[in-house]
C-alpha positions in Angstrom: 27.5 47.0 29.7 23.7 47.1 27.7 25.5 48.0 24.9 28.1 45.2 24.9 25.1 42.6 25.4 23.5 43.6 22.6 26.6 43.7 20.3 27.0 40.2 21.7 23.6 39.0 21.1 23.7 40.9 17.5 26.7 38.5 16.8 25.2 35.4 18.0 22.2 36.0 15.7 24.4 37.2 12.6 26.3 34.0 13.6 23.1 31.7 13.5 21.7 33.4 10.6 25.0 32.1 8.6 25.0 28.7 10.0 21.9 27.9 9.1 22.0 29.8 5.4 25.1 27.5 5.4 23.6 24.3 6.3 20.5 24.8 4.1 22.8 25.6 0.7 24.8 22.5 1.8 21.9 20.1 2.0 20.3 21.4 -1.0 23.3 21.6 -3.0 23.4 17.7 -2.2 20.0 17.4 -3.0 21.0 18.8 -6.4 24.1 16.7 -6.5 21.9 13.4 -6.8 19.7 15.0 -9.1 22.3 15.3 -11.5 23.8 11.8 -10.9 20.0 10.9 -12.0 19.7 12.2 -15.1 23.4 11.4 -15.9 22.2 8.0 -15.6 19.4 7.8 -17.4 18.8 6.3 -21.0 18.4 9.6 -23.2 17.6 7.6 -26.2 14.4 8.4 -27.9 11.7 5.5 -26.4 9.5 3.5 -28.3 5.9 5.3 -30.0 3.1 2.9 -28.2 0.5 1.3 -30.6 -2.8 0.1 -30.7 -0.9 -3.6 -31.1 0.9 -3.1 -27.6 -2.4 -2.6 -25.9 -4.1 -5.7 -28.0 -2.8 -8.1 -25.4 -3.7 -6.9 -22.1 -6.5 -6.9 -19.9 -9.6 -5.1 -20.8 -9.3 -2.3 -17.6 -5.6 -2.0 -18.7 -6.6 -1.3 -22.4 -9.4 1.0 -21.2 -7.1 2.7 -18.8 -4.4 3.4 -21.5 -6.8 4.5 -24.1 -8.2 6.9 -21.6 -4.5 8.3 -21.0 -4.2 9.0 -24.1 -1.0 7.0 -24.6 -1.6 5.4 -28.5 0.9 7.6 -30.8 2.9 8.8 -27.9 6.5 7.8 -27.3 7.6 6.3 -23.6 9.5 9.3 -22.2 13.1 9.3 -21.0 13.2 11.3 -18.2 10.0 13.4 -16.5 10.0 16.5 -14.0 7.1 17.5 -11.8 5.7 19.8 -9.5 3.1 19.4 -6.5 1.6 21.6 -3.8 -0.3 19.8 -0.6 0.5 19.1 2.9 1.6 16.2 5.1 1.3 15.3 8.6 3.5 12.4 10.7 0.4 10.6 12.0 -3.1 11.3 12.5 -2.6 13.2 16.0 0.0 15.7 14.3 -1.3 18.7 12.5 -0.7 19.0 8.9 2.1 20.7 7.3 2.1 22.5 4.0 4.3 21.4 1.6 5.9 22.2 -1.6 7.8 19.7 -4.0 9.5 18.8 -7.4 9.9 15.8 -8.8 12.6 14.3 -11.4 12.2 10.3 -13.2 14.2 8.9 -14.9 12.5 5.7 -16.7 15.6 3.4 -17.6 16.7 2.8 -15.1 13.7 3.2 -13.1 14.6 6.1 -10.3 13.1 9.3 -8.9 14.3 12.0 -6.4 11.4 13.8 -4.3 12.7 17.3 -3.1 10.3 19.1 -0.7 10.1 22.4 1.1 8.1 22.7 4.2 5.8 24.7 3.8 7.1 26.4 0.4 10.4 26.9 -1.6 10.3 30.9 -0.6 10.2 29.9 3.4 12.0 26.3 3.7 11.7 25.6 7.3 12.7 22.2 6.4 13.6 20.5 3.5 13.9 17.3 2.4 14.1 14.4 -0.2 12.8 11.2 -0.7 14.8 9.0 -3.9 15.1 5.5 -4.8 18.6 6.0 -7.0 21.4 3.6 -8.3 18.6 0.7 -6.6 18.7 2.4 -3.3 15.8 4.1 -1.3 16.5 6.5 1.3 14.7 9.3 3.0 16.0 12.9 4.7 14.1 15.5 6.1 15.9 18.0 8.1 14.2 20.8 10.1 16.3 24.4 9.1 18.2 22.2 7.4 20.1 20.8 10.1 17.8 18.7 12.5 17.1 15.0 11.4 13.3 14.8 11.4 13.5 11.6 9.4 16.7 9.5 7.9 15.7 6.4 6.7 17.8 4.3 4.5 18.6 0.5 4.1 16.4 -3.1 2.6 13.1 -2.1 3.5 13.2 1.5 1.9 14.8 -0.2 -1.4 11.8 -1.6 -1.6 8.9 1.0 -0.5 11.5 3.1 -3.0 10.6 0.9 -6.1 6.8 0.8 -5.1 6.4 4.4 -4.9 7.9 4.7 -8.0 5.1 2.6 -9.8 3.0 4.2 -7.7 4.1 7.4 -9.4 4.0 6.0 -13.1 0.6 7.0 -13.4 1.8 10.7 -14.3 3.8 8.7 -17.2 1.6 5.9 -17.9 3.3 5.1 -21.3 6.1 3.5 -19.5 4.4 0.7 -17.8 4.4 -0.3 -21.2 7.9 -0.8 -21.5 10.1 -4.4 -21.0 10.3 -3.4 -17.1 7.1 -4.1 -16.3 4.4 -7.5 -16.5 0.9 -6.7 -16.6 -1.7 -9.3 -15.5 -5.3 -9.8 -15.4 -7.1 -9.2 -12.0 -11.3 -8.8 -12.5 -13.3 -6.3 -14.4 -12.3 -2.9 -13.2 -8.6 -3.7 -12.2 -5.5 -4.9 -13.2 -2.0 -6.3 -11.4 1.2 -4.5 -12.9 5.0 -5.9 -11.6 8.0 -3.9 -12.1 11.3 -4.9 -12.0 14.3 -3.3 -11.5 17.6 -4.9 -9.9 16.5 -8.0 -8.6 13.6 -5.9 -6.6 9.9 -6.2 -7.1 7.1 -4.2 -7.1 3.6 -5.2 -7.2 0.5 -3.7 -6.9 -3.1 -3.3 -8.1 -4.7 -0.7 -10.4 -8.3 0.3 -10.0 -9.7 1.8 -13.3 -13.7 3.2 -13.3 -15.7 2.2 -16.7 -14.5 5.8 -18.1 -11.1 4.1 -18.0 -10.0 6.8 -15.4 -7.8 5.7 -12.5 -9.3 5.5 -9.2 -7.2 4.1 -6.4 -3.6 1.8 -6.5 -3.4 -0.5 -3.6 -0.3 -2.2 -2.8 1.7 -3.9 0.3 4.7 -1.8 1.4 6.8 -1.0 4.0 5.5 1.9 6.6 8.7 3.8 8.8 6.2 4.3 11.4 5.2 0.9 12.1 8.3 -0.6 11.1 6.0 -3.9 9.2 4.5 -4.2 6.0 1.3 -2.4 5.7 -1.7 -2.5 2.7 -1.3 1.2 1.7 -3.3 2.8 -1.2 -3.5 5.9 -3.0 -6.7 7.0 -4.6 -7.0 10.0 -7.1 -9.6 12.5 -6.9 -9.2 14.6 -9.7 -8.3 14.7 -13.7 -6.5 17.2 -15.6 -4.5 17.4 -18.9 -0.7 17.7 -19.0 2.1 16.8 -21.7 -1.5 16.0 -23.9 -2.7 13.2 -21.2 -5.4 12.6 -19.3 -3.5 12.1 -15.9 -4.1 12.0 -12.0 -4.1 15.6 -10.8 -5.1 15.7 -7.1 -5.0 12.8 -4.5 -4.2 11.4 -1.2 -2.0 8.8 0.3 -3.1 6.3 2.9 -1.8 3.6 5.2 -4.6 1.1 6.2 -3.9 0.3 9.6 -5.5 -1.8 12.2 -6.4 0.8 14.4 -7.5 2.8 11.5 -6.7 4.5 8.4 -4.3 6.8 8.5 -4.3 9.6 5.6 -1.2 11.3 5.5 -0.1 13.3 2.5 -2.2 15.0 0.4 -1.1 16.8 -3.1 -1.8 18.4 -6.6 0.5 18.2 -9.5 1.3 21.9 -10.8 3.2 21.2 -13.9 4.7 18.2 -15.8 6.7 18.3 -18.6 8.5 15.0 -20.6 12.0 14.8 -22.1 12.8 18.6 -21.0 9.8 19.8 -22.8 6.9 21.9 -22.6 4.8 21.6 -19.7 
């Protein structure tokens, strides 16, 4: 009788084991899929070199920001991929999760795909993705890969989709120079930039120190835990060079709520690389 229970309980775990193996290839081979239905997409011809001439125009933080980057004699990429370490927590009660991502853009059309592992690709004890794709937002994160921690789709997540992506801009700067996007004066360290993508806007301001490094992007967008708009704002807090540019490296992302501020992602970018090239 012992031994039948624990040929019994050897099968149920063999049994779990493959149901869940199966679940996770499923959900990341879907992950995958829209990955692929990105990049199909997305304009492969070879993007405009920015000038000293595109800059002439603009705002003084903008033009100081730019120059900084190091965009002049660069070429707006088509497509970028990424890579981030960090951790994440649901609110500011919860205890913080490690995390491991990659990122893909495409810049025309304007679209990203976030897939994460929590805590790390080697050990996935969920995974996820967060995309605005085709003009859609949506977000899935499933613990093992088969328990909905968060599905989010729908209006509001069209829109907090297109704001994080000019959020995320700053790791390809050069592209806020392109016909998507309006840039407009705002005071003497900061600037306004709109983008525009399928009858959508995004709008937020860009705070720029007098080195012409990027501090802090502050924006109204939609929070999935409060269900309203919120003032949200993502400061950097560290420089590094990738792809030849001076670009954001390390920082945070916060909601400013009324009962107080609530950090609740934190990352660094590990590699970067432009048009399929070197990182």
């Amino acid at each position: 009788m012992f031994k039948l229970l624990l040929t019994i309980l050897a099968v149920l775990v063999v049994a779990g084991a493959v149901v869940l193996v199966g679940a996770y290839l499923r959900l990341s081979a879907e992950i995958t899929s829209d990955i692929d239905r990105l990049l199909a997409a997305a304009d492969t011809a070879p993007g405009p070199v920015v000038t000293a001439v595109m800059l002439a125009g603009l705002p003084e933080p903008a033009r100081r920001y730019f120059t900084h980057a190091g965009v002049i004699g660069r070429a707006i990429p088509r497509t970028v991929r990424l890579t981030q370490s960090g951790r994440i927590r649901a609110s500011s009660e919860a205890d913080w999760m490690a995390l491991e991502a990659e990122e893909v853009y495409s810049v025309s059309p304007p679209a990203f795909l976030w897939r994460t592992w929590l805590p790390k690709a080697a050990l996935p004890i969920a995974l996820g993705r967060d995309a605005y794709l085709e003009g859609e937002g949506s977000i899935l994160i499933k613990l093992l890969a088969l328990f909905p921690m968060a599905d989010e789709r729908g209006e509001e997540l069209r829109e907090a989709g297109l704001m994080r992506y000019l959020n995320e801009m700053v790791w390809f700067p050069a592209a806020l120079l392109g016909p998507a996007v309006r840039i407009e004066a705002d005071g003497p360290d900061s600037f306004v930039a709109t983008l525009s993508d399928r009858g959508l806007e995004a709008t937020a301001t860009f705070f720029v120190d007098p080195q012409g490094r990027l501090t802090n992007f502050r924006a109204r967008r939609y929070n999935t835990g409060t269900r309203s708009i919120e003032t949200w704002e993502t400061p950097m807090a560290a420089y590094g060079s990738f792809a030849g540019l001076q670009l954001p490296v390390k920082g945070s992302a916060v909601w400013r709520l009324p009962g107080g501020d609530l950090t609740y992602i934190e990352i660094d970018i590990t590699s970067l690389q432009y048009d399929g090239g070197q990182k």
